[in-house]
C-alpha positions in Angstrom: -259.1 100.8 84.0 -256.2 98.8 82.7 -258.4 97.4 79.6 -259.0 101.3 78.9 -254.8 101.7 79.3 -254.7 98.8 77.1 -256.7 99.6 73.9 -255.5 103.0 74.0 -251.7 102.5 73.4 -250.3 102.4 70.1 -249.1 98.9 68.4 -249.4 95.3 68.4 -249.6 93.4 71.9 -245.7 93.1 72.3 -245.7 97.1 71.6 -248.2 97.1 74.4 -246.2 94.9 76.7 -243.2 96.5 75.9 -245.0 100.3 76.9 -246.8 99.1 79.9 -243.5 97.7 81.1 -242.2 101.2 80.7 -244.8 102.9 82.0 -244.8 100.7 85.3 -241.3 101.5 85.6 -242.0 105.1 85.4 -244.4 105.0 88.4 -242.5 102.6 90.1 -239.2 105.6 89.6 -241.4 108.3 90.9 -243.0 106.2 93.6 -239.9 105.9 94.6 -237.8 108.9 94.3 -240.8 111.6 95.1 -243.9 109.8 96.7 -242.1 107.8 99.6 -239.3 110.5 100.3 -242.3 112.8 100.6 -244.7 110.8 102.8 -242.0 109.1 105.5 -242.0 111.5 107.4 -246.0 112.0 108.2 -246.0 108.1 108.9 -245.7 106.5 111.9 -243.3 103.5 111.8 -240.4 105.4 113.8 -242.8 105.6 116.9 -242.1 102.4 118.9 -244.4 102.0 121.9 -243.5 98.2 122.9 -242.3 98.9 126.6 -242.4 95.3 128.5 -242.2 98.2 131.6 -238.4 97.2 132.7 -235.2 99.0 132.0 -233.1 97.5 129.2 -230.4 95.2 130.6 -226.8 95.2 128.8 
């Protein structure tokens, strides 16, 4: 997959680099600001069930 990516942009290999790094970005921005916003909710790292069975002492 990333050798099809590869031969298919434009321009030398520092052109390439340059576009890949650009393009990583991009998914990395979306990942961030659409993807994980999205999918937090539906996973379950909020549900703690570590109970040692005795009340919490302060």
């Amino acid at each position: 997959m990333y050798g099809w990516i590869w031969r298919h942009l434009p321009g030398n290999a520092w052109v390439r680099a340059m576009i890949s790094l650009v393009l990583v970005l991009a998914v990395v921005y979306l990942l961030f600001q659409y993807i994980f916003p999205w999918a937090e909710p539906l996973l379950p790292f909020n549900e703690v069930t570590v109970d040692n069975g005795m009340a919490a002492v302060r």
